[in-house]
C-alpha positions as CSV (number, residue, x, y, z in Angstrom):
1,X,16.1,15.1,5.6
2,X,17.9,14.5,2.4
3,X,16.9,14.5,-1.0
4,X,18.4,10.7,-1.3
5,X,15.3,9.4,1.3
6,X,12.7,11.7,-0.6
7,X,13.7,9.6,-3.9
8,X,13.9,6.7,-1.8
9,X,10.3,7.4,-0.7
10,X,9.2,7.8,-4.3
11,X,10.8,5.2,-5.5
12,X,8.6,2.9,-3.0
13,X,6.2,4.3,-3.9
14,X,5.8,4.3,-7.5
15,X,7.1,0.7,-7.3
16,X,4.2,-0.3,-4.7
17,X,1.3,1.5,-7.0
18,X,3.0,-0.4,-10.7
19,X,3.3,-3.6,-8.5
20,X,-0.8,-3.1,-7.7
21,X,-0.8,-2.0,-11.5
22,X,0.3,-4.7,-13.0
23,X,-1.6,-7.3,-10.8
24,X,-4.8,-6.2,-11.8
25,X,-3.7,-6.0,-15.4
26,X,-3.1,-9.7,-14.9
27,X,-5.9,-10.2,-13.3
28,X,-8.2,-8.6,-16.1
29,X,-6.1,-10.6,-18.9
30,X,-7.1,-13.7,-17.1
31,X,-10.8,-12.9,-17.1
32,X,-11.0,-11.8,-20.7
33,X,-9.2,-13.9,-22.1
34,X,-8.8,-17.4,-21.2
35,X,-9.1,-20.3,-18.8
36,X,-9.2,-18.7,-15.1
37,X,-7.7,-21.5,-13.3
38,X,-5.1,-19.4,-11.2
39,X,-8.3,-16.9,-10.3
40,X,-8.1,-16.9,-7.0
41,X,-4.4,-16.5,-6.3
42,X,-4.6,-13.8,-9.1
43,X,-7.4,-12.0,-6.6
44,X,-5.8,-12.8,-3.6
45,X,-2.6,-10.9,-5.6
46,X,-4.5,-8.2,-6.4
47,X,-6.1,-7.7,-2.7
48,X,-2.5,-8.1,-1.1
49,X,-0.5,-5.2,-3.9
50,X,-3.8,-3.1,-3.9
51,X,-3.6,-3.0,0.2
52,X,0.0,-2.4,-0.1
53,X,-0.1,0.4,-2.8
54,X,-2.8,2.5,-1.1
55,X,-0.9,4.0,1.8
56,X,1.8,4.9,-0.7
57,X,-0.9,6.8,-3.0
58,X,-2.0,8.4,0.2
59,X,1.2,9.7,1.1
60,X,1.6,11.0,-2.6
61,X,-1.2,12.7,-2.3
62,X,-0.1,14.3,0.9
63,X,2.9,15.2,-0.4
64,X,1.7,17.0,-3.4
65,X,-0.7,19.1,-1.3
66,X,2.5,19.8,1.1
67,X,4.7,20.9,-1.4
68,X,7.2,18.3,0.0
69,X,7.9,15.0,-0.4
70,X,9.0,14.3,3.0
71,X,6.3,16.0,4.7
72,X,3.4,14.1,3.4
73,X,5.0,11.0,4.2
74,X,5.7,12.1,7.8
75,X,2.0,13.2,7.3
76,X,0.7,9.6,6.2
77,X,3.1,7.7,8.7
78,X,1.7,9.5,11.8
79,X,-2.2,8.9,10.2
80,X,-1.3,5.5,9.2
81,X,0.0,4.6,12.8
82,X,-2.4,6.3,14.5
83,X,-4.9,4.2,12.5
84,X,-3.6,1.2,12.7
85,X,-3.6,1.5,16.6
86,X,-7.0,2.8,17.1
87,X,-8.9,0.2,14.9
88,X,-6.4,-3.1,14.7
89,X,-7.2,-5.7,12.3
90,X,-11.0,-6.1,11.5
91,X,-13.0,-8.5,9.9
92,X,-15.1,-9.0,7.1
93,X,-18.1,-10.4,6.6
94,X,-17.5,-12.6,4.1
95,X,-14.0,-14.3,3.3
96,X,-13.1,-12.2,0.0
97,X,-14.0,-8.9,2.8
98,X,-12.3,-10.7,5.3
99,X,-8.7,-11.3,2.7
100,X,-9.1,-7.3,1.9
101,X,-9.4,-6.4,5.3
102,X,-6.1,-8.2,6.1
103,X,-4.5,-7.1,2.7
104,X,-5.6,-3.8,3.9
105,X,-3.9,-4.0,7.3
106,X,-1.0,-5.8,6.1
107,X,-0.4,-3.0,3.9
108,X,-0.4,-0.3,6.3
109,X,2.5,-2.4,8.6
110,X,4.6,-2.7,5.7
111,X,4.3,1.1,5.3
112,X,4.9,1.6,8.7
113,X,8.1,-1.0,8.4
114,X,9.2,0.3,5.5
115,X,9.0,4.2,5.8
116,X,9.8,4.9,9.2
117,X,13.7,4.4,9.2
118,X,13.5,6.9,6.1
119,X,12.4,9.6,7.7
120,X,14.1,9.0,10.8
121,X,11.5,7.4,13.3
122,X,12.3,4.0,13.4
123,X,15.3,1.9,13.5
């Protein structure tokens, strides 16, 4: 595996977790300061970039303890789609549990989509 997919994988990464960043920084602006009219699209924002930033700080995490960049994300890809086999999509129970559940979930595909043809196991 290159050095080129390694950055690649970074980069993903660090744009995922600013992306999740930033979206609660809006979110907190909104509630502190201000009329809160676009509240729940700024919390449904938040849920969606918070589910899709997790794996990636997983697999950062993974890599740090691996030494290697590549590595952790192979690490994280096979416990992502092992995961995401085993348990499916669940549901909350109640609708804000139920939109993080599916943020969640939606997250962990887009990993899967998005990782896999960098380190070789999907096309």
């Amino acid at each position: 595996m290159n050095s080129a997919n390694a950055d690649r994988l970074t980069s993903y990464a660090n744009t995922a977790i600013k992306r999740d960043l930033d979206a609660r920084q809006r979110l907190a602006k909104s509630l502190t300061g201000g009329p809160a009219f676009h509240l729940p699209d700024l919390i449904t924002t938040v849920l969606g970039n918070a589910g899709r930033a997790a794996p990636y700080r997983q697999a950062l995490d993974a890599a740090e303890f691996a030494g290697d960049t590549v590595k952790g994300f192979r690490i994280t890809y096979a416990a992502i789609l092992k995961e995401v086999i085993k348990q499916g999509l669940g549901t909350g129970e109640t609708p804000v549990e139920d939109l993080q559940k599916r943020a969640d979930h939606e997250g962990l595909l887009t990993f899967l989509r998005d990782v896999g043809p960098l380190l070789g196991i999907t096309r």
